[in-house]
Structures are given as C-alpha cells and as structure tokens.
DSSP file (Angstrom, degrees, kcal/mol; ACC not computed):
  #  RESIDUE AA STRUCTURE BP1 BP2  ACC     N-H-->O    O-->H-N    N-H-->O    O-->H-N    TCO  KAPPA ALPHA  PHI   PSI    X-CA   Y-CA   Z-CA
    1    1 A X              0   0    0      0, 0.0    11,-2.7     0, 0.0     2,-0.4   0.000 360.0 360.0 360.0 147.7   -1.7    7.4   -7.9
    2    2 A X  B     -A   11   0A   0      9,-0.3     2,-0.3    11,-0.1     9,-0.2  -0.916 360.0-123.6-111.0 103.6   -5.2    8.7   -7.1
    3    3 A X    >   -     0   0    0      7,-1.5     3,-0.8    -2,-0.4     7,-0.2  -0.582  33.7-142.1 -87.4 131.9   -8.2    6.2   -6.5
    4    4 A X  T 3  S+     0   0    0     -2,-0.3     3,-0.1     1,-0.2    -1,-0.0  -0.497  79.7  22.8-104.4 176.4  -10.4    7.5   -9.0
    5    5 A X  T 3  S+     0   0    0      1,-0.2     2,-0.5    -2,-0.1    -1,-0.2   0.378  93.2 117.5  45.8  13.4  -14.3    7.6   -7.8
    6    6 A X  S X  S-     0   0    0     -3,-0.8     3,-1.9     4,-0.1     2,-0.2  -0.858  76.2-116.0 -97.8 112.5  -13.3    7.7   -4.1
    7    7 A X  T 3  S+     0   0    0     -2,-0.5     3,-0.1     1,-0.2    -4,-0.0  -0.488 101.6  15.6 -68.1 137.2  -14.5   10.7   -2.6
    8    8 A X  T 3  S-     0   0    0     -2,-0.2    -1,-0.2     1,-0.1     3,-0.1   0.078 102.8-123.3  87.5 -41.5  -11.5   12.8   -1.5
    9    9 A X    <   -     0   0    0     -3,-1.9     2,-0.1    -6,-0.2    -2,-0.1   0.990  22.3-149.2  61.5  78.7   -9.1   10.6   -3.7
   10   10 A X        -     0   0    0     -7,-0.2    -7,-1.5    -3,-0.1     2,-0.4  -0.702  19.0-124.1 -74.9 158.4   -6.6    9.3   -1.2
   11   11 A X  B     -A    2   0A   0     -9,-0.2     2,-0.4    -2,-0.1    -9,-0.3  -0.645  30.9-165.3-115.0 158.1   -3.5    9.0   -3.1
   12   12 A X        -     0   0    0    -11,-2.7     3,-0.1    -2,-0.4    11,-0.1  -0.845  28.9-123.8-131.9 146.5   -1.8    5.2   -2.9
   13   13 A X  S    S-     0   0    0     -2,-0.4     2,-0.2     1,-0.3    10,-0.2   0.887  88.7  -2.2 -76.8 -35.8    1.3    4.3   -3.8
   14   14 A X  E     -B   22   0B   0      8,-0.9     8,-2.7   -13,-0.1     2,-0.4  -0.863  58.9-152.1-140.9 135.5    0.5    1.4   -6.6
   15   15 A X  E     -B   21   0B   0      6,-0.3     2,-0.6    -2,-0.2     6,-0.2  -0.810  17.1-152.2 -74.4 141.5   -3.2    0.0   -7.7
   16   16 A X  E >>  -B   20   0B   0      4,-7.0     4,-1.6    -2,-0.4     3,-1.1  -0.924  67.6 -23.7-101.8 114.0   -2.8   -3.2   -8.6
   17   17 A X  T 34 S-     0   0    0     -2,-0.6    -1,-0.2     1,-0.2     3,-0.1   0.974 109.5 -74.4  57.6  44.9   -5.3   -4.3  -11.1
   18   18 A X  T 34 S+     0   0    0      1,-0.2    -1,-0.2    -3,-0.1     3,-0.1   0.746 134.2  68.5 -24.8  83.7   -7.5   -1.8  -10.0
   19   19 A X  T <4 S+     0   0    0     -3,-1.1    37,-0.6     1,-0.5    -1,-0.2   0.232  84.1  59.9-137.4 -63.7   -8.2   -3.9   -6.9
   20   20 A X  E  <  -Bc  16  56B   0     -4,-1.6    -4,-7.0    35,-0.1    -1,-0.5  -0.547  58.2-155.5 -95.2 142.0   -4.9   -4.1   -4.6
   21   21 A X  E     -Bc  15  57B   0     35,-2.3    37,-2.4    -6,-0.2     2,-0.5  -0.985  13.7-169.6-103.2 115.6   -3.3   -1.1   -3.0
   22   22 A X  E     -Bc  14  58B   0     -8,-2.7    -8,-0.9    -2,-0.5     2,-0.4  -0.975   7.7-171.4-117.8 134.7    0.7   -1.9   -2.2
   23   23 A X        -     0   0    0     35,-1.7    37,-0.5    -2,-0.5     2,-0.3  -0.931  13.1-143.5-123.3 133.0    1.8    0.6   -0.4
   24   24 A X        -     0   0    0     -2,-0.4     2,-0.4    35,-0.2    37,-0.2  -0.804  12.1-152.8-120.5 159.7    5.5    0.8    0.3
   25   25 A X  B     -d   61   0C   0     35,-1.5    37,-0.6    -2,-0.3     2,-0.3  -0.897   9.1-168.9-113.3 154.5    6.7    2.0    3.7
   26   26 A X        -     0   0    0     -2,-0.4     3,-0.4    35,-0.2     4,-0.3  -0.974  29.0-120.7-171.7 115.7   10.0    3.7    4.3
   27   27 A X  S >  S+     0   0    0     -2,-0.3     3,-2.5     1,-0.2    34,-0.0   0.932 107.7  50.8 -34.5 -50.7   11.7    4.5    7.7
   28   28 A X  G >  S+     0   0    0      1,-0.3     3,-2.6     2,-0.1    -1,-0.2   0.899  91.3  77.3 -67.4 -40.0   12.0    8.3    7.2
   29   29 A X  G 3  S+     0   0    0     -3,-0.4    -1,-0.3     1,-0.3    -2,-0.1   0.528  93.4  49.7 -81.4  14.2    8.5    8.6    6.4
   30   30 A X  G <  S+     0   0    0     -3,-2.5    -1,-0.3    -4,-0.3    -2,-0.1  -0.342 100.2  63.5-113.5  42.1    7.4    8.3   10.0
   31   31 A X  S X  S+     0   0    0     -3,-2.6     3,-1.8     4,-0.1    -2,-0.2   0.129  75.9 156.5-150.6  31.2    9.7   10.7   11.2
   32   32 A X  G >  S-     0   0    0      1,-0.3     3,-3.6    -4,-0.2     6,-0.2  -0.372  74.5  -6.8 -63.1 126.0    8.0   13.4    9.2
   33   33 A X  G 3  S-     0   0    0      1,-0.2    -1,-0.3    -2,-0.1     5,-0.1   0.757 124.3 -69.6  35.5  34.1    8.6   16.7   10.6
   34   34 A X  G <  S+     0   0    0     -3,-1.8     2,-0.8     1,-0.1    -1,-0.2   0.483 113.9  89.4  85.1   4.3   10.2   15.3   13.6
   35   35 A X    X>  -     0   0    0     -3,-3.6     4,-1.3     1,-0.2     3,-0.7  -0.669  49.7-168.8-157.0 108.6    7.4   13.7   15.3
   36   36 A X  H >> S+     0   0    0     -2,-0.8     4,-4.3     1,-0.2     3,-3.4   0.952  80.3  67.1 -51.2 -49.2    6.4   10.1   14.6
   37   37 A X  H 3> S+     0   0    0      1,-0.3     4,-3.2     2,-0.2    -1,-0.2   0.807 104.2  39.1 -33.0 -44.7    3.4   10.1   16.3
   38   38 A X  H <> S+     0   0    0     -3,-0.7     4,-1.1     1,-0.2    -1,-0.3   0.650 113.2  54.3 -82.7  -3.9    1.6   12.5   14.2
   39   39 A X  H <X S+     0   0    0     -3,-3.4     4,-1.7    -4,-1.3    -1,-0.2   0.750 111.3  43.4-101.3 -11.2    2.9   11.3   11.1
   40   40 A X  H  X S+     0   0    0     -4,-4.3     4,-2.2     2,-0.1     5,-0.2   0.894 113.9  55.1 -91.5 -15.2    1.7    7.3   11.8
   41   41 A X  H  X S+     0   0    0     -4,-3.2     4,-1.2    -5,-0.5     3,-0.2   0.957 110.8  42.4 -35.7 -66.6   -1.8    8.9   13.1
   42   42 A X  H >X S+     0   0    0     -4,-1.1     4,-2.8     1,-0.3     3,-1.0   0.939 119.8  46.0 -98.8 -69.0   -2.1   10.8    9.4
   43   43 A X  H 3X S+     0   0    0     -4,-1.7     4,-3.8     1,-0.2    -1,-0.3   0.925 111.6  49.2 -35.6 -49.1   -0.7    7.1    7.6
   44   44 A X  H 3X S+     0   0    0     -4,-2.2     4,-3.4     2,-0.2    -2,-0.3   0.937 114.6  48.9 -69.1 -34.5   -3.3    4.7    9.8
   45   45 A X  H <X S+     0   0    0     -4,-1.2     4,-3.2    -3,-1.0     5,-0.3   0.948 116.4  40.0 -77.8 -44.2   -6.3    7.4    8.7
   46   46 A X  H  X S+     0   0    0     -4,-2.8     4,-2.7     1,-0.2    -2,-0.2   0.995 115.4  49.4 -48.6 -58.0   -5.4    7.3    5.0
   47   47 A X  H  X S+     0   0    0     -4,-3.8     4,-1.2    -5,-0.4    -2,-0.2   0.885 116.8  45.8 -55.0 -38.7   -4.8    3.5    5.4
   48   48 A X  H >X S+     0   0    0     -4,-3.4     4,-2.4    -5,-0.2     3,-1.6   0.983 112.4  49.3 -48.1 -56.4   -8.4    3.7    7.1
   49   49 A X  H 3X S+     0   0    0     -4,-3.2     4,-2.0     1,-0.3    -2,-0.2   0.857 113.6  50.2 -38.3 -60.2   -9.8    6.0    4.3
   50   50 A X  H 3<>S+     0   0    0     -4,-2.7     5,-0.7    -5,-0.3    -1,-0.3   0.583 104.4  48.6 -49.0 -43.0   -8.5    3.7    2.1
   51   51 A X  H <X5S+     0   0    0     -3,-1.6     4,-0.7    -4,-1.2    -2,-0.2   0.911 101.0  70.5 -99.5 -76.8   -9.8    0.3    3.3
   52   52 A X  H  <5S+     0   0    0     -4,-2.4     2,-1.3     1,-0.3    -2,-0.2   0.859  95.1  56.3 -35.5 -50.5  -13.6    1.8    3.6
   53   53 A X  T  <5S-     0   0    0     -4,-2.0    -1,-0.3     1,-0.1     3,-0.1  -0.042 126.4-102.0 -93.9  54.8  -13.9    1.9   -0.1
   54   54 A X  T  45S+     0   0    0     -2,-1.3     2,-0.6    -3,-0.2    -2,-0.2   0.369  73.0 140.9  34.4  35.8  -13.2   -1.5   -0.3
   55   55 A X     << -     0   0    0     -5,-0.7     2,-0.3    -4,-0.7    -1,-0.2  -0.831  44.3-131.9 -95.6 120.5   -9.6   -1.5   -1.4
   56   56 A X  E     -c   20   0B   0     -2,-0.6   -35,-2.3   -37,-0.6     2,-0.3  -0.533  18.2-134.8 -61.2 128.6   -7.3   -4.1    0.0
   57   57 A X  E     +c   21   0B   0     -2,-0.3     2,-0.4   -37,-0.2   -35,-0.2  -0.693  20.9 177.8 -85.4 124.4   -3.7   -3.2    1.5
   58   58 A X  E     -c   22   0B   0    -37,-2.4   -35,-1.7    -2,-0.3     2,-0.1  -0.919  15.5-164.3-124.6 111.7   -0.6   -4.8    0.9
   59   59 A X        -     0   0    0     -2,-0.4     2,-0.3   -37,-0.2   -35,-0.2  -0.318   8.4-178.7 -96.3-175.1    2.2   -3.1    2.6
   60   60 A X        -     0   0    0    -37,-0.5   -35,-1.5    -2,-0.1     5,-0.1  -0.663  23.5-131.6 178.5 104.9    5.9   -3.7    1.8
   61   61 A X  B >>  -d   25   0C   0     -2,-0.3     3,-2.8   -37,-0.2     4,-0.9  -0.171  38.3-100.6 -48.2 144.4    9.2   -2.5    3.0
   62   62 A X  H >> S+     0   0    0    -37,-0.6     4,-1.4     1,-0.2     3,-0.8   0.827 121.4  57.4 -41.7 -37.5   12.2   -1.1    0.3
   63   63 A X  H 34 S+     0   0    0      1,-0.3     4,-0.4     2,-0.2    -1,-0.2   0.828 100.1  58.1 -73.0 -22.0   14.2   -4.2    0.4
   64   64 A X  H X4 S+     0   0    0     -3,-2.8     3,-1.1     1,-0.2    -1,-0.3   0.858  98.4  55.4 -71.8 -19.6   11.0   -5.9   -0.7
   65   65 A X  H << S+     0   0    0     -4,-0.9     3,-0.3    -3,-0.8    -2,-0.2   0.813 114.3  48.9 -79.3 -21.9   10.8   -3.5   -4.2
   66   66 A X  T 3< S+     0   0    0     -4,-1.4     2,-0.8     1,-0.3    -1,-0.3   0.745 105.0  54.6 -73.9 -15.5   14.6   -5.1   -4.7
   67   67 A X    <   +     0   0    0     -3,-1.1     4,-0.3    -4,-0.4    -1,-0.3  -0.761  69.6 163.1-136.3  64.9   13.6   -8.5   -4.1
   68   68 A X  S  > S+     0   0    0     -2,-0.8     4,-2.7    -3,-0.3     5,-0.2   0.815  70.6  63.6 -84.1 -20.8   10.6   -8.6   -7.0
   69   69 A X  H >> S+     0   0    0      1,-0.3     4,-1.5     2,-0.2     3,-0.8   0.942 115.9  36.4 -37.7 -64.5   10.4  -12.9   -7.0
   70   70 A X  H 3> S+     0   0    0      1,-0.3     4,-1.5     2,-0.2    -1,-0.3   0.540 118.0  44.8 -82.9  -2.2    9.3  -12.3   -3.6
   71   71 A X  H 3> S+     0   0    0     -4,-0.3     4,-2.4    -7,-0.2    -1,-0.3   0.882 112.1  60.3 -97.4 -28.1    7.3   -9.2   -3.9
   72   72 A X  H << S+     0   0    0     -4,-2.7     4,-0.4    -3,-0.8    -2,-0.2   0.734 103.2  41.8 -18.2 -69.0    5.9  -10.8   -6.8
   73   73 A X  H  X S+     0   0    0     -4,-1.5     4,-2.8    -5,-0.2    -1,-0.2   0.913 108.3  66.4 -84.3 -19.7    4.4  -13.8   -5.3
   74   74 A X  H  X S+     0   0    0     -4,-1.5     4,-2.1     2,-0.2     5,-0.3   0.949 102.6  44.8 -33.3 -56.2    3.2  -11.5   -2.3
   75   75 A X  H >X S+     0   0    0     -4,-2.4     3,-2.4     2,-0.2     4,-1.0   0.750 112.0  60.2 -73.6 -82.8    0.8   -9.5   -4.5
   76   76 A X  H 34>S+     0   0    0     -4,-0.4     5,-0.9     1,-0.4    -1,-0.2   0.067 104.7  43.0  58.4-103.7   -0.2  -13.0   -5.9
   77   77 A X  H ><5S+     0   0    0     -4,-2.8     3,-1.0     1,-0.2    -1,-0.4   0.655 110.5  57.7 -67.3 -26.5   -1.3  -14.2   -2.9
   78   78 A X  H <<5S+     0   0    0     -3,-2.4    -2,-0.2    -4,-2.1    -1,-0.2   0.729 110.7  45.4 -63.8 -10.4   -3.2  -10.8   -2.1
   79   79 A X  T 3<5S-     0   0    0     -4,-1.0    -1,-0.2    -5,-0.3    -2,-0.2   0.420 119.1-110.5-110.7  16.9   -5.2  -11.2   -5.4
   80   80 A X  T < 5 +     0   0    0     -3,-1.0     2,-0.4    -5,-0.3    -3,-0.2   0.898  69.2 138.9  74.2  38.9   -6.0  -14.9   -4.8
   81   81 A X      < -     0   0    0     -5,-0.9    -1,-0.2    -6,-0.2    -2,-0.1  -0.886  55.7-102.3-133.3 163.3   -3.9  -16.4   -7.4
   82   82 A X    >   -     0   0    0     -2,-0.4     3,-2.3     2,-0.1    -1,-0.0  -0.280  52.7 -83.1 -74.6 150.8   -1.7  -19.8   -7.1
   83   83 A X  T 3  S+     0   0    0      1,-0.2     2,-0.7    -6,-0.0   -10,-0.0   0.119 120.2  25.8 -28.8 164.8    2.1  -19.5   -6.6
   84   84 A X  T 3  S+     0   0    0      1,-0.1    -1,-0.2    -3,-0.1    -2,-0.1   0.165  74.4 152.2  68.9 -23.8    3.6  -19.0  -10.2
   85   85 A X    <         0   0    0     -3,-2.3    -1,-0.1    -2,-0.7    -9,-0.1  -0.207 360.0 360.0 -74.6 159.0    0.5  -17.4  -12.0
   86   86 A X              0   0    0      0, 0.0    -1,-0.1     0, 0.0    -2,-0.1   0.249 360.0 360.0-129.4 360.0    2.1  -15.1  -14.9
C-alpha cells in the first residue's frame, strides 16, 4: 500500500484506518542481497520517512499474523482503544 498525499509515497505494508502503519518484519528481508547492513539502513530510513508524516508504526513478526487475538488487541492498543473494542 502507498501512503497517498505523502510526498514520495513510501509504500507500507497495512494502513490501519488510515492512521496506523503495521508493518510486518520477516527474517529474510534483512538479508537482502546478502548484506544486512544495507538492507536495515534502507528499512530504518523508510521507517523514518514514514514516521515524519505523522504516521505511527506498529511492527509485528509472522507468527504474530497467525496469532490474530493477539495481533488484534496490539493494533487496539496502538489506536487507543480498550481491550475488546469490536
């Protein structure tokens, strides 16, 4: 997805509400082209990019996209809402 009116567009994995960014993270995808360093530089500048136009981050490992109770009340609590809200 593509945050639209953000100059540049950095592309995100989910808006939530267009509010919350959840971004899910994946071993492999720091070992892009063989050399972590440059690929968590190029993540932490998006993640910057991202953050400056006043979108909030919620990141979140694979096991969490299996485990949706819990991923569930995570974004939740990033969007300020009590345990439970449906």
């Amino acid at each position: 997805m593509v945050l639209a009116g953000v100059p540049g567009r950095p592309r995100v994995d989910f808006l939530v509400e267009g509010t919350l960014v959840v971004e899910f993270d994946g071993r492999s995808k720091y070992r892009i082209d063989g050399d972590p360093e440059s690929a968590h530089w190029a993540e932490k500048l998006r993640h910057d990019r991202i953050v400056e136009y006043g979108y909030p981050v919620l990141r979140a490992i694979w096991p969490d996209l299996w485990d949706q109770p819990r991923l569930r009340a995570r974004v939740e609590r990033a969007l300020g809402r009590p345990s439970g809200w449906r």
